[in-house]
DRENDO-1510 file (C-alpha; in Angstrom, 1 decimal, always signed):
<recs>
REC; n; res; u; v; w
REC; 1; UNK; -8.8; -27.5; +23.2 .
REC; 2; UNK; -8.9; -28.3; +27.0 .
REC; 3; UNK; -4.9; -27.4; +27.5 .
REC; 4; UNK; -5.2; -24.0; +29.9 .
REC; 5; UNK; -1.7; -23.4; +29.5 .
REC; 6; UNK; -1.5; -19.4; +28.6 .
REC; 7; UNK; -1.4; -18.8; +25.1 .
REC; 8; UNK; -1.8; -16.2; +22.2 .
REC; 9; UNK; -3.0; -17.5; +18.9 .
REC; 10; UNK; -2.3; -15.8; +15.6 .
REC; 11; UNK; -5.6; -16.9; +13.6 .
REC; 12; UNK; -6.2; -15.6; +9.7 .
REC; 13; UNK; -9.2; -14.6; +8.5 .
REC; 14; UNK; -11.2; -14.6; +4.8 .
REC; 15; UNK; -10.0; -11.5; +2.8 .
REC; 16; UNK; -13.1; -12.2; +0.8 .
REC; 17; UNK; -15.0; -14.8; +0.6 .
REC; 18; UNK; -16.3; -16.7; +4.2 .
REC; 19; UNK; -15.6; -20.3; +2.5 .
REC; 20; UNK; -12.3; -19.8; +3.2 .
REC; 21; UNK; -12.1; -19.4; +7.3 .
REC; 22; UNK; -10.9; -22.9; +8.7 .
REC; 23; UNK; -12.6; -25.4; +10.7 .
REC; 24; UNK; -9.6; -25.2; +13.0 .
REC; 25; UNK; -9.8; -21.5; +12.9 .
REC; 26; UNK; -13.5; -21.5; +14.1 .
REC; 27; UNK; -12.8; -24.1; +16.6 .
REC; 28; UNK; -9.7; -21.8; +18.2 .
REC; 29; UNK; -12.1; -18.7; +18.2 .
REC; 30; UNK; -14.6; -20.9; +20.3 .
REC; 31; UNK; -12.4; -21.6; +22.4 .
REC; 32; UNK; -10.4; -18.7; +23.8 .
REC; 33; UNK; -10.9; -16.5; +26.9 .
REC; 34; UNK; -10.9; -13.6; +23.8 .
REC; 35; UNK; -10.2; -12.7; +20.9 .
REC; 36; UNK; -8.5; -9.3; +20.0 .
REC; 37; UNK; -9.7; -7.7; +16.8 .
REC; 38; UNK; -9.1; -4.5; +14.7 .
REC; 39; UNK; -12.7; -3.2; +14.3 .
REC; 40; UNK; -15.4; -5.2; +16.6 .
REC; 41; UNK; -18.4; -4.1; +14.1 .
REC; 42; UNK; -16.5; -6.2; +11.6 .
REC; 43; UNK; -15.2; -8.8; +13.3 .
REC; 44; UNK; -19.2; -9.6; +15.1 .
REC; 45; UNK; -20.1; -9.7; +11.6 .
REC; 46; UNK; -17.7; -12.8; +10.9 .
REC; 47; UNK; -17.9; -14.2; +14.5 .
REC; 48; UNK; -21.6; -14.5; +14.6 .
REC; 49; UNK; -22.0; -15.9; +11.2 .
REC; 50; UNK; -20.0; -19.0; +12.8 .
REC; 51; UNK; -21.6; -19.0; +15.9 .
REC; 52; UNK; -18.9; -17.7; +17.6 .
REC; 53; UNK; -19.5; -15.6; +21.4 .
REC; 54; UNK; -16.3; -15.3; +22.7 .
REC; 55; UNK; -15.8; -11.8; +24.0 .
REC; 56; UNK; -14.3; -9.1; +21.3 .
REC; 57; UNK; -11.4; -6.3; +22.4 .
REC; 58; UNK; -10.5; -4.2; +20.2 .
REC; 59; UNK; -6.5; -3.8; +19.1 .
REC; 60; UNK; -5.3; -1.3; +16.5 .
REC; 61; UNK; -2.5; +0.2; +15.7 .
REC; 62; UNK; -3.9; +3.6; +18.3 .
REC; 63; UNK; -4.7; +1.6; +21.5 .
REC; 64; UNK; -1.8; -1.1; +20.3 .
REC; 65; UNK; +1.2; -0.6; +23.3 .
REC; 66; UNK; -2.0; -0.1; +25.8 .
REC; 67; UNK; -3.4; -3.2; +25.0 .
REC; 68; UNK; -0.6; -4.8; +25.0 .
REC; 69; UNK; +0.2; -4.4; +28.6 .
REC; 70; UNK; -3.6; -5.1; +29.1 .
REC; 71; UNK; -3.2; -8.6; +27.6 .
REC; 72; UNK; -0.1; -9.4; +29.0 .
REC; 73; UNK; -1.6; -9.1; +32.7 .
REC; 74; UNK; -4.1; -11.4; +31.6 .
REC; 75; UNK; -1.8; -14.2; +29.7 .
REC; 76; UNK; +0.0; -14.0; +33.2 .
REC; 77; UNK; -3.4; -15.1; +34.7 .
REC; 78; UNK; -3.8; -18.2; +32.8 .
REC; 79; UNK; -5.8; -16.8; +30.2 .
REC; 80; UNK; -5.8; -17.8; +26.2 .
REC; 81; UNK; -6.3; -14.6; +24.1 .
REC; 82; UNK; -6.5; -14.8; +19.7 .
REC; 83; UNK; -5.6; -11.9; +17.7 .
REC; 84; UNK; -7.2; -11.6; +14.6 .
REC; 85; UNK; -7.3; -8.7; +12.1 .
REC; 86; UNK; -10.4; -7.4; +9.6 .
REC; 87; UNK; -9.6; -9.6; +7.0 .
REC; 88; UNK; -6.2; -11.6; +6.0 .
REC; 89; UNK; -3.5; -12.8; +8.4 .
REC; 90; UNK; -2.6; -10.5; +11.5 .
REC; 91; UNK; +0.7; -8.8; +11.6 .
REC; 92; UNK; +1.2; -9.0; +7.9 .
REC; 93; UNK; +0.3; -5.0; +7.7 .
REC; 94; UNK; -1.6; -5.3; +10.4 .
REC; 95; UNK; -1.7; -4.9; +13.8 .
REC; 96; UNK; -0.1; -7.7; +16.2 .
REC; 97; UNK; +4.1; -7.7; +16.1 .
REC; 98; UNK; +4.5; -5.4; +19.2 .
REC; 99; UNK; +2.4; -8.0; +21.2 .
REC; 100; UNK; +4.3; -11.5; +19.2 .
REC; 101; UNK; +7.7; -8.8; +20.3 .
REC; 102; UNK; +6.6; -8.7; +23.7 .
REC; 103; UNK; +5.2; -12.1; +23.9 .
REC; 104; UNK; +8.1; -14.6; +22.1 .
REC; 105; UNK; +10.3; -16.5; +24.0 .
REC; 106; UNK; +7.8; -16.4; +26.7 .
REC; 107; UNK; +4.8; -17.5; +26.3 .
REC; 108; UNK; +3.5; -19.8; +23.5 .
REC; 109; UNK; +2.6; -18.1; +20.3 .
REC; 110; UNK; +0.5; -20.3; +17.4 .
REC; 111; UNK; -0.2; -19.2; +14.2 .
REC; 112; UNK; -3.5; -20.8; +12.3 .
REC; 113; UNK; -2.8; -20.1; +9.3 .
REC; 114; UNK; -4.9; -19.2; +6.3 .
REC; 115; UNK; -6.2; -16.7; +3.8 .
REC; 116; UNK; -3.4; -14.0; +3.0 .
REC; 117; UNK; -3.8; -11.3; +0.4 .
REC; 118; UNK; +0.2; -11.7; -0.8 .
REC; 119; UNK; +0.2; -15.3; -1.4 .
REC; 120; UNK; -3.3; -15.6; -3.5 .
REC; 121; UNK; -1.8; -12.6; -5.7 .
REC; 122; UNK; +1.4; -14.1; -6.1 .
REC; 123; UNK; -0.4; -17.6; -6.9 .
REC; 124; UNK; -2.0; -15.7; -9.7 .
REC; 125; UNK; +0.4; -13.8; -11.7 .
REC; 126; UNK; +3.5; -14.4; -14.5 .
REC; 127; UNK; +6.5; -14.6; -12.4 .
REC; 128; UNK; +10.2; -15.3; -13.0 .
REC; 129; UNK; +11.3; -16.1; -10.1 .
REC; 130; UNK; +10.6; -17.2; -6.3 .
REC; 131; UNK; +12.2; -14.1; -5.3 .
REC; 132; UNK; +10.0; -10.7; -4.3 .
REC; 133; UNK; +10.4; -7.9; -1.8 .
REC; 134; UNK; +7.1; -6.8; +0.2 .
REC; 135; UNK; +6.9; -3.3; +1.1 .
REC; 136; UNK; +3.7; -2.9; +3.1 .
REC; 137; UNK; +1.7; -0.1; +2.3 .
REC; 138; UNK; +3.4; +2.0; -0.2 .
REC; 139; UNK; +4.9; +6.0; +1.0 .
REC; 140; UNK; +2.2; +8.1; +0.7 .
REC; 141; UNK; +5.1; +11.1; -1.0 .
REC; 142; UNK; +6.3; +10.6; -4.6 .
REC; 143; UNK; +10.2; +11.3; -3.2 .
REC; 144; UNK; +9.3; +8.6; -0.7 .
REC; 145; UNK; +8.0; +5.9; -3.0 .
REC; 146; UNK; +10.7; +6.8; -5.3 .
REC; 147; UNK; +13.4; +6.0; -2.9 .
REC; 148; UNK; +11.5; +2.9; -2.2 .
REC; 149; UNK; +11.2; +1.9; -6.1 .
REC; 150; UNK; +14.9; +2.5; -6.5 .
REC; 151; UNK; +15.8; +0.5; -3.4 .
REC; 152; UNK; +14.2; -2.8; -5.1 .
REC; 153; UNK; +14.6; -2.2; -8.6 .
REC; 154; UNK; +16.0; -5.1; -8.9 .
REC; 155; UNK; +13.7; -7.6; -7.2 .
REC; 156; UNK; +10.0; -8.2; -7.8 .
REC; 157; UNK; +8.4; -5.6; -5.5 .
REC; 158; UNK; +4.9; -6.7; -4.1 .
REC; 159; UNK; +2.7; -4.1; -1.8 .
REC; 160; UNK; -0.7; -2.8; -0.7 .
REC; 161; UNK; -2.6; +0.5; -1.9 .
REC; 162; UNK; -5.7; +2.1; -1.7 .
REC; 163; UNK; -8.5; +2.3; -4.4 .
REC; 164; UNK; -7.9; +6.0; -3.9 .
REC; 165; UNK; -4.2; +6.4; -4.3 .
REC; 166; UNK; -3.8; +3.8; -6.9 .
REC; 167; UNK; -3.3; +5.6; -10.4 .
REC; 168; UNK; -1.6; +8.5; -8.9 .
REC; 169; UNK; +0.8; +5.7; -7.5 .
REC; 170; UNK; +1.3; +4.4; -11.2 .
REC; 171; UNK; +1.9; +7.4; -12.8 .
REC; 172; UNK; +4.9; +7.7; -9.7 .
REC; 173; UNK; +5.8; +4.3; -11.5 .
REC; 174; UNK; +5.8; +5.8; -14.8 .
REC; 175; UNK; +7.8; +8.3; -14.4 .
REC; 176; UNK; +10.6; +6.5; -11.9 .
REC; 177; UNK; +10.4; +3.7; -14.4 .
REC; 178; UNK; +9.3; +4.5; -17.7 .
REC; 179; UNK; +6.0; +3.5; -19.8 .
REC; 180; UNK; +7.0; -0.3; -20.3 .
REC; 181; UNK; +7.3; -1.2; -16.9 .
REC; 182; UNK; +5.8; -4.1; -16.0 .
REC; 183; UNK; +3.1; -4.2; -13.0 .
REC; 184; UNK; +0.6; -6.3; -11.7 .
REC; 185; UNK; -2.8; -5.6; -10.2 .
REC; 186; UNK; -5.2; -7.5; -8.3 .
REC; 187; UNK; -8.4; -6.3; -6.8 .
REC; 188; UNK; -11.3; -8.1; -4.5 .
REC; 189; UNK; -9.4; -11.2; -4.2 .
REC; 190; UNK; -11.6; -14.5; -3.5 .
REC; 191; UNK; -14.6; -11.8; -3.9 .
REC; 192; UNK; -17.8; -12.2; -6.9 .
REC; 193; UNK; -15.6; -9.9; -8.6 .
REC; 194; UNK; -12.0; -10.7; -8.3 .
REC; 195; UNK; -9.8; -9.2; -11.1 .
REC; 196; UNK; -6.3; -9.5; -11.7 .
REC; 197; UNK; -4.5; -7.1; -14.7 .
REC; 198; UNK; -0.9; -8.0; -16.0 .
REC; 199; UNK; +0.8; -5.2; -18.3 .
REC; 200; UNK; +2.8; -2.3; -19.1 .
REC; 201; UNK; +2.2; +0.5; -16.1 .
REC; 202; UNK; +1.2; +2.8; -19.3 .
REC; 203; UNK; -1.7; +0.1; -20.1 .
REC; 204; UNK; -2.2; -0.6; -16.4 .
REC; 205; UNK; -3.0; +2.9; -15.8 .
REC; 206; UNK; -5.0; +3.8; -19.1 .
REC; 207; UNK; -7.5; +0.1; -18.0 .
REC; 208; UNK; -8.1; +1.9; -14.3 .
REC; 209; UNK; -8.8; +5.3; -15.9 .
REC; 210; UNK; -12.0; +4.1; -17.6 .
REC; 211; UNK; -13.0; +1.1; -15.0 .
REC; 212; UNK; -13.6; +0.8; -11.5 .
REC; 213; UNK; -11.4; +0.9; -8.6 .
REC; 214; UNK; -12.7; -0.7; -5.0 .
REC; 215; UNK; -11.9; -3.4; -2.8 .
REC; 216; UNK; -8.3; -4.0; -1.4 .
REC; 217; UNK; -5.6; -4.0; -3.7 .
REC; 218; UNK; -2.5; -5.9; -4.2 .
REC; 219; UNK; +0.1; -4.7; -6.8 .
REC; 220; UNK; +3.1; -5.9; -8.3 .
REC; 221; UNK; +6.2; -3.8; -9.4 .
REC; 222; UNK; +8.2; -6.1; -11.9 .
REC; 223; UNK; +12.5; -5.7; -11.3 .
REC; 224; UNK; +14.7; -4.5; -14.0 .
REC; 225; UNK; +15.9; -7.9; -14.5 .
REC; 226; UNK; +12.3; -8.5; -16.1 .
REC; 227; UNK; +12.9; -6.0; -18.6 .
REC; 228; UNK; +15.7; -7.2; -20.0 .
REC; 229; UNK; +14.5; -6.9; -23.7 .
REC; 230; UNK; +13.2; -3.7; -23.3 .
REC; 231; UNK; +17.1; -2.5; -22.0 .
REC; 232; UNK; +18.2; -4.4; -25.4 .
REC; 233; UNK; +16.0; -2.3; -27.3 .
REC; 234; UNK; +17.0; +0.7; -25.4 .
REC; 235; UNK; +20.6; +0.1; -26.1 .
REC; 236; UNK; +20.6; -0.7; -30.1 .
REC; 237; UNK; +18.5; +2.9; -30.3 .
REC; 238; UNK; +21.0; +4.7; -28.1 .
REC; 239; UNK; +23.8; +3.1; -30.5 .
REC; 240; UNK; +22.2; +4.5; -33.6 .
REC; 241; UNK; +21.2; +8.2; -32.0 .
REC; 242; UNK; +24.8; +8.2; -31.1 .
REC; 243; UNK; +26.2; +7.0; -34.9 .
REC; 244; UNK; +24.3; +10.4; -35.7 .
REC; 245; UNK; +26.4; +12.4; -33.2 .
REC; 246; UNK; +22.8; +13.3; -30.9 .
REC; 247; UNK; +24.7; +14.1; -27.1 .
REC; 248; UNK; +23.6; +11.4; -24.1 .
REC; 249; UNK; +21.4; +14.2; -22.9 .
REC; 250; UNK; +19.3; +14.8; -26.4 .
REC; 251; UNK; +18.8; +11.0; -26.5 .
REC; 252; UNK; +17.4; +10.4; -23.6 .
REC; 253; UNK; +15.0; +13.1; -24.1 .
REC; 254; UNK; +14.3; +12.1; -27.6 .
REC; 255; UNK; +13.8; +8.2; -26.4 .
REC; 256; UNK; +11.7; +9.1; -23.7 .
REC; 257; UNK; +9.2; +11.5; -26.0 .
REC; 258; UNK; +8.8; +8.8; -28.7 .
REC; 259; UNK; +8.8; +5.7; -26.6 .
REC; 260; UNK; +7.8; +6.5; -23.2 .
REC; 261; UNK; +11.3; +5.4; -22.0 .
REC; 262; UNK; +12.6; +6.6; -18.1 .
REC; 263; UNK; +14.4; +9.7; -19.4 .
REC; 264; UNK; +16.9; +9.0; -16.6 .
REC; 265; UNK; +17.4; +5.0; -17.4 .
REC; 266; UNK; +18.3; +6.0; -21.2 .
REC; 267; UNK; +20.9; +8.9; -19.6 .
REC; 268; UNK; +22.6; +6.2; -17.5 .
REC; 269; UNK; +22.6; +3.2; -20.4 .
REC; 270; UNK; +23.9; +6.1; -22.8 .
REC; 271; UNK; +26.8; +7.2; -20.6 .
REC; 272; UNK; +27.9; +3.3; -20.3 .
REC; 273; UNK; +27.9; +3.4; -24.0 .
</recs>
């Protein structure tokens, strides 16, 4: 690369496993004026396994705006800057869109693509359909994830959580969308021990009580529209609880004790009926 026009490069790096960082990625790194980076102590790590010595700054999301300005004084001098994050592609819950905000429309922004956390889960799992709504890491309050759950709950809802947060996050599930749910769960992607779980959120939850939780995790909130036998199942027990003259109210409670079914979702379907 011998063009010195001034440019910022968006290059992805291995969530995982090092096999994965591209020859063109490498080459880019080489050849920048520098390379911005989340956590220097990781990024050397990387960097020096591939022999590369161009000059680490560190960007994250407390020094972000600062740097910003930093780096656009230098793009202005000619310079060639790459952002990279620890692991993954940048700005994908990550630092780097309030420097491409800044930076697009006037100077020229290249993305070199590769590994990305999202699209290996995705390639992994039962799906429906092409359709799915990324959220990110997830609220950290129940009321807030809630309001999130209910805003997608009808679209396949994908998003990041911590080992630590994980099963209190899909017991939130559990209760917002009753036992049979369907959720998906992969952990150390591209790593020795990569795992990916499929299930109900009640058998999701009960595998993660007993086994181990590390690594980054991607998870997978199923839509409504996946459930649609479960609602059919739902319905021809509401229609028999009311041919015995139970109230809306008693048979959502009774539904929900004996099947695990969202107390709420059972109210709702019952009133329809």
């Amino acid at each position: 690369m011998t063009d010195n026009t001034p440019q910022l490069y968006i290059v992805a790096t291995p969530i995982g496993n090092r096999a994965d960082f591209s020859a063109r990625a490498i080459e880019t790194l080489k050849s920048v004026d520098l390379i911005a980076c989340e956590d220097s102590r990781t990024s050397a790590k990387l960097l020096e396994n591939c022999a590369i010595s161009t000059k680490l700054v560190s960007y994250h999301k407390f020094n972000e705006k600062q740097r910003t300005n930093e780096f656009l004084k230098l793009l202005e001098e000619g310079k060639r800057i790459a952002l990279i994050s620890d692991a993954g592609t940048p700005c994908i819950s990550d630092p780097g869109r309030i420097l491409v905000n800044e930076l697009f429309g006037h100077i020229q922004i290249t993305s070199i693509p590769g590994a990305c956390a999202i699209i290996a889960f995705l390639s992994m799992i039962p799906r429906n359909t092409e359709e799915f709504a990324f959220a990110g890491f997830l609220p950290r309050t129940k009321n807030q994830q809630s309001k999130l759950f209910e805003k997608f709950i009808n679209i396949d809802t994908v998003f990041y959580e911590s080992p630590n947060r994980l099963l209190e996050t899909l017991e939130n599930i559990k209760e917002f969308r009753g036992e049979q749910a369907k959720v998906a769960v992969g952990r150390e992607l591209t790593k020795m021990f990569e795992e990916v779980k499929y299930g109900t959120v009640a058998e999701i939850t009960d595998y993660y009580k007993t086994n181990t939780l590390k690594g980054e995790i991607v998870c997978m909130l199923y839509s409504n529209d996946n459930n649609h036998e479960q609602d059919t199942d739902i319905i021809e027990k509401i229609k028999k609880l009311k041919t015995l003259k139970y109230s809306d109210k008693d048979i959502a409670s009774i539904l929900s004790t004996l099947y695990g079914f969202n107390k709420n979702n059972v109210y709702k379907l019952a009133l329809g009926l």
